[in-house]
C-alpha positions as CSV (number, residue, x, y, z in Angstrom):
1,X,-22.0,-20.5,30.1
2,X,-22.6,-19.9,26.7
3,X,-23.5,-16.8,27.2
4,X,-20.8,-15.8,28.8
5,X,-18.1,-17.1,26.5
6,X,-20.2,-14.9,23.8
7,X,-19.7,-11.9,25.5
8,X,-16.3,-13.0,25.9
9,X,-15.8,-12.9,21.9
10,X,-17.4,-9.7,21.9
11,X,-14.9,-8.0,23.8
12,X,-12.0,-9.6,22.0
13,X,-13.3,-9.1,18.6
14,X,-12.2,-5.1,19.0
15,X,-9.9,-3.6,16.8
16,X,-8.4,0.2,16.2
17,X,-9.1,1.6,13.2
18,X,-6.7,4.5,11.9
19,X,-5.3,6.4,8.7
20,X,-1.1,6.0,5.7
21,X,4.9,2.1,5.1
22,X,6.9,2.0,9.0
23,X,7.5,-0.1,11.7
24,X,8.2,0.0,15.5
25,X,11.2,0.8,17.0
26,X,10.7,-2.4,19.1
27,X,8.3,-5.0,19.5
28,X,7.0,-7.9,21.8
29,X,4.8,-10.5,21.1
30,X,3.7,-12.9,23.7
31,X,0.8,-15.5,24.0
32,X,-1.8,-13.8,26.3
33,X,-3.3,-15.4,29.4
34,X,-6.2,-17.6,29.1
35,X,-9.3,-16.0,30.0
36,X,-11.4,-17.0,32.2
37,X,-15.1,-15.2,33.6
38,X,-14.2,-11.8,33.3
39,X,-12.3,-10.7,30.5
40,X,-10.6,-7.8,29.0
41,X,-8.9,-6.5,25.9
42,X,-8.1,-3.8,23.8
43,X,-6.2,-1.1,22.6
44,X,-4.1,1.8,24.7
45,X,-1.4,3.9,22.9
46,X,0.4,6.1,26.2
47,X,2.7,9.0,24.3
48,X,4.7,6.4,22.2
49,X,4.2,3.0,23.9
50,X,1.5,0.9,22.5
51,X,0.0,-2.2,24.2
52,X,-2.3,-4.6,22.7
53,X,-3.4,-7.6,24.6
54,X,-6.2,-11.0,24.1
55,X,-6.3,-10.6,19.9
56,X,-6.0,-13.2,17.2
57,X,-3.8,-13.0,14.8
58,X,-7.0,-12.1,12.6
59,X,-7.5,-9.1,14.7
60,X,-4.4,-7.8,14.3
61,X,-5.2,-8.7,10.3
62,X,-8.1,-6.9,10.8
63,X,-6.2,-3.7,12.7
64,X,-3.6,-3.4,10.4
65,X,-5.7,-3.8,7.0
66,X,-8.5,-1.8,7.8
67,X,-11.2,-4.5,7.1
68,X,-13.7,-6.6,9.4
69,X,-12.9,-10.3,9.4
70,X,-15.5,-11.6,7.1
71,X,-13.1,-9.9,4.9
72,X,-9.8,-11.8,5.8
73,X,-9.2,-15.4,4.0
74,X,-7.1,-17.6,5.4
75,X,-6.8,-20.7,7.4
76,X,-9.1,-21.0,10.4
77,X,-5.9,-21.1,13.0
78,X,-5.8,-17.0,12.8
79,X,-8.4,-17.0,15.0
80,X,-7.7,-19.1,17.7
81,X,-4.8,-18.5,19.7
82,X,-4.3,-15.4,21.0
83,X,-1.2,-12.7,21.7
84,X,-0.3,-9.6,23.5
85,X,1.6,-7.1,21.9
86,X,3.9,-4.5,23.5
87,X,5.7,-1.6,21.1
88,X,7.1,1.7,20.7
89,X,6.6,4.0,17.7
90,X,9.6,5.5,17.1
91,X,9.9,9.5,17.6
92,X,8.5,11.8,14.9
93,X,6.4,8.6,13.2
94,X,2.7,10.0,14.1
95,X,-0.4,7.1,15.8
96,X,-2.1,7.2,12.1
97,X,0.6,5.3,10.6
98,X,-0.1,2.4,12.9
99,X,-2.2,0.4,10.6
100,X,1.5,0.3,8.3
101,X,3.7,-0.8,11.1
102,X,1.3,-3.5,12.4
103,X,1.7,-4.5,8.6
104,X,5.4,-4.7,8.8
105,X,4.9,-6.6,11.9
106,X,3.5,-9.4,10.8
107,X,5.6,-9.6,7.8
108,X,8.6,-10.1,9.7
109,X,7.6,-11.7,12.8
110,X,4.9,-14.2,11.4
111,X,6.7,-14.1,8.1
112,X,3.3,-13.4,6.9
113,X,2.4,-13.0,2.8
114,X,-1.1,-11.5,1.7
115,X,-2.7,-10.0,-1.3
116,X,-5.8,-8.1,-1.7
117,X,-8.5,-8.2,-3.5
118,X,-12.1,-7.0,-4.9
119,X,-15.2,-9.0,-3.7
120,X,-18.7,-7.7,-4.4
121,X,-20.8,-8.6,-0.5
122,X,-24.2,-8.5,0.8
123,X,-24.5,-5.5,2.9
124,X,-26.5,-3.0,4.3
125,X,-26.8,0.4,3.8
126,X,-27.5,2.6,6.9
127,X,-29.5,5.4,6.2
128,X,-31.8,8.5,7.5
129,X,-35.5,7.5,7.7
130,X,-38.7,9.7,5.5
131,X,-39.5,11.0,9.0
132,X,-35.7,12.2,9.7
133,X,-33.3,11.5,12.1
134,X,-34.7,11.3,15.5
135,X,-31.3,9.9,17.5
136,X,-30.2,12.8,20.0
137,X,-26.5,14.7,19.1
138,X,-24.0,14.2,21.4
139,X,-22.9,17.1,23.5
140,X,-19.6,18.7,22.9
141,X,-16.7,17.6,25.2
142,X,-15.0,20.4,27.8
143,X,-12.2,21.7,26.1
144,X,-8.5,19.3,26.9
145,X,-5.3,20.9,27.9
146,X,-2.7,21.0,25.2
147,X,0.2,20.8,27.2
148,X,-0.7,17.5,29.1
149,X,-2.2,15.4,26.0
150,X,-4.4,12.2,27.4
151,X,-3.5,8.5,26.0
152,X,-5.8,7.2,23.6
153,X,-7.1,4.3,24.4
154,X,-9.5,1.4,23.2
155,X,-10.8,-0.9,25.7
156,X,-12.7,-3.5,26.3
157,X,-14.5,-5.3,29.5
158,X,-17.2,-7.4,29.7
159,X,-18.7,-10.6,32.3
160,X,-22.0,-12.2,32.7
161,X,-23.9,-8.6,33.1
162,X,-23.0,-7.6,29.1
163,X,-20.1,-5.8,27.5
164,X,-18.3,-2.4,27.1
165,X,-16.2,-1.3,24.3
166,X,-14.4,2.1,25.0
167,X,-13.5,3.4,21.5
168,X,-11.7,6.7,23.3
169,X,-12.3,10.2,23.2
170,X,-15.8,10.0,24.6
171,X,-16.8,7.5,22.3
172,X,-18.6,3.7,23.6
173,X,-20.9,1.0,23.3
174,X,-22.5,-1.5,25.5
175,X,-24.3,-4.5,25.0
176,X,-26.7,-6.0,28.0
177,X,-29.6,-6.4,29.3
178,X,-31.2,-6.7,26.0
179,X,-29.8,-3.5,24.8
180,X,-27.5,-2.0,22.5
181,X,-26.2,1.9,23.7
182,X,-24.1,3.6,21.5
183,X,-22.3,7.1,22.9
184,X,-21.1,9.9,21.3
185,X,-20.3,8.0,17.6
186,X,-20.4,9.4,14.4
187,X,-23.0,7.8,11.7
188,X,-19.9,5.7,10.2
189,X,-18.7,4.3,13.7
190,X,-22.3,3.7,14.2
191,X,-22.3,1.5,11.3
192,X,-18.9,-0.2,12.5
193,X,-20.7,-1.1,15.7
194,X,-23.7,-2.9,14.2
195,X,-21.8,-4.4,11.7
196,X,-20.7,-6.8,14.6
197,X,-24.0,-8.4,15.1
198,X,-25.1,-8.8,12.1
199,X,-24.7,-11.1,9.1
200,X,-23.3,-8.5,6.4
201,X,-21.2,-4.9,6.7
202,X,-22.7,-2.2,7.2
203,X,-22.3,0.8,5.2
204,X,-23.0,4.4,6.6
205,X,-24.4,5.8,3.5
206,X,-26.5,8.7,5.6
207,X,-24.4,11.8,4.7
208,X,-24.9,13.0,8.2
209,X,-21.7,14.9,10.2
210,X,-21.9,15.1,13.9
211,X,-21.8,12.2,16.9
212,X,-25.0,10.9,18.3
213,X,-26.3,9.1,21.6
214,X,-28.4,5.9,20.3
215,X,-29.7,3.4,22.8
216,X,-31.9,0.3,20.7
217,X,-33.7,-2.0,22.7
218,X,-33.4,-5.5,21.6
219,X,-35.9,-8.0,21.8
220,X,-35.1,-11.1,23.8
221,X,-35.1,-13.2,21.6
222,X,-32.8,-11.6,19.7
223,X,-30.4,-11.1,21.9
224,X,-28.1,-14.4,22.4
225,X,-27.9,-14.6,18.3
226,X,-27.1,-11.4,18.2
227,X,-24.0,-12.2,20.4
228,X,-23.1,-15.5,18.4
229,X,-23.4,-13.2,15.0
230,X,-20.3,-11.3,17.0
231,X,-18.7,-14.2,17.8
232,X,-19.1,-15.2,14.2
233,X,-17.6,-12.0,12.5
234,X,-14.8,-11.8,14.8
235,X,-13.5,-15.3,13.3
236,X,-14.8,-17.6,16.5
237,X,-14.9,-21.1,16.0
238,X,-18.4,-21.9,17.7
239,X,-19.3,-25.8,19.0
240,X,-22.8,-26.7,16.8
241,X,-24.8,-26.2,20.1
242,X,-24.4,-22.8,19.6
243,X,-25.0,-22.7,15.9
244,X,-28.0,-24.4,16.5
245,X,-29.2,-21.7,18.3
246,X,-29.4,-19.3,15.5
247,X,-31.8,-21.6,13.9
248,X,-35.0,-19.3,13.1
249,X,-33.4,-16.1,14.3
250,X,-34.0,-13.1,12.5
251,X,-31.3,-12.2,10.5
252,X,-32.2,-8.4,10.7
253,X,-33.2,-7.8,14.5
254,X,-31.8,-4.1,14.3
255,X,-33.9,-2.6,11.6
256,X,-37.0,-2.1,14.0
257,X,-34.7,-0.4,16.7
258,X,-33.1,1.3,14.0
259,X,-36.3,2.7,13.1
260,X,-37.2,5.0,16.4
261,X,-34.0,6.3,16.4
262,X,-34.8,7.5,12.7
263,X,-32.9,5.2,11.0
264,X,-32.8,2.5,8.3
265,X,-30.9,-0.6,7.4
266,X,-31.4,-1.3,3.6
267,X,-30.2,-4.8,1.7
268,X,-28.2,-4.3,-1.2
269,X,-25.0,-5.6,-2.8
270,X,-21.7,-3.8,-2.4
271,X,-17.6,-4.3,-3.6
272,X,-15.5,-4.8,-0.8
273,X,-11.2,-5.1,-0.3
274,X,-10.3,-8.6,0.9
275,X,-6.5,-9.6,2.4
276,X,-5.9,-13.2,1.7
277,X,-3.8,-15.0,3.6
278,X,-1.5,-16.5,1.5
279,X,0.8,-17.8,4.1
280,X,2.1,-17.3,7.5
281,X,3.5,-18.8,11.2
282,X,1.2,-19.9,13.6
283,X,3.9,-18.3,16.6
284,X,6.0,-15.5,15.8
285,X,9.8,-15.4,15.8
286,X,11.5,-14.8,19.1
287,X,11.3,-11.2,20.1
């Protein structure tokens, strides 16, 4: 059961990351369904409708800052209940500026106030190992027609079997059957994707272009804290049974897979942006 709600925060802890101040045309915001063994979430953007559904408001923090949510201060409430939200970008505003009108969102629907500012973390630095980088390039996708563009879309599914995160455009990871298989990621999503199950960012600091196939094999015993570590950094309030089990856990289990894929994970100390919460509505204004 535990387990299964882990995977559970997995799935729900992903987020769109994008590039530059707007807002929707319209908006909805709804609480989302509770969950219950199977679960799904994510991210679809169809021409100009967008549709997020099953994230916190810390998520959505998360999605329209730019940072993870060890970098987000605020009360412990932004994590807990959960929304779906339905929108339309207004003609001739292009999908980068999402980030901005998720912003203006939750200024005016949660009535939400924030500042930023400068923290220096512990992180880790992902780099190539002395023997070179062994993970296998990606092949190049078949060329798309330009007249009938595809949505974009990030999504996420997951059950007692493991997880799948669809980041779009070829790109994925999954997380089961004590393995961790990235697809078709560049060296900086790569870093995105471990930074979940560990207990610091991750940095991509490998200077490498180009989007790889990884697949790390993950000791056993490493593989439930791994899944409470993602639970963890995606602002889950976890009972102390499930605390407990991190007791004597490794707190690096990826270096060693890292390693035959011809990569490293360094310790070292790095400034980081933070958004604090300075105040905001638990439920948002009436649509």
């Amino acid at each position: 059961m535990i387990t299964r709600c882990l995977l559970a925060c997995l799935v729900l802890s992903v987020t769109l990351t994008a590039q530059s101040r707007s807002e929707f045309e319209v908006a909805s915001i709804r609480p989302s369904s509770d969950e219950v063994n199977q679960v799904n979430a994510g991210f679809r953007l169809a021409g100009s409708e967008v549709r997020v559904i099953r994230m916190s408001i810390k998520d959505y923090i998360g999605m329209a800052y730019r940072v993870k949510p060890n970098q987000i201060v605020g009360p412990e409430w932004l994590a807990q209940q959960r929304f779906d939200v339905t929108a339309r970008i207004p003609d001739g505003v292009p999908p980068a500026q999402l980030p901005e009108m998720m912003q203006t969102l939750l200024a005016s629907r949660f009535q939400m106030k924030v500042h930023r500012e400068s923290k220096e973390f512990s992180v880790y630095a992902l780099g190539i190992a002395k023997g070179g980088l062994k993970a296998q390039e990606a092949a190049a996708l078949p060329p798309r027609p330009t007249d009938k563009p595809e949505p974009f879309t990030v999504a996420a599914s997951g059950g007692n079997g493991g997880a799948r995160v669809d980041l779009g455009d070829g790109s994925s990871f999954s997380f089961g059957n004590n393995t961790l298989e990235v697809h078709r990621m560049t060296m900086a999503a790569m870093a995105e994707v471990l930074t979940r199950f560990l207990d610091r960012p991750v940095l991509d600091m490998t200077q490498t272009a180009g989007r790889y196939d990884v697949t790390l094999d993950i000791p056993p015993e490493d593989f439930t804290p791994m899944l409470i570590r993602s639970a963890i950094n995606a602002g889950v309030v976890l009972p102390p049974q499930a605390l407990r089990m991190l007791d004597g856990a490794s707190l690096d289990p990826l270096s060693a897979p890292l390693q035959k894929a011809g990569l490293t994970l360094e310790p070292r100390k790095a400034p980081l942006d933070v958004i604090v919460v300075d105040s905001s509505l638990k439920t948002p204004t009436e649509n």
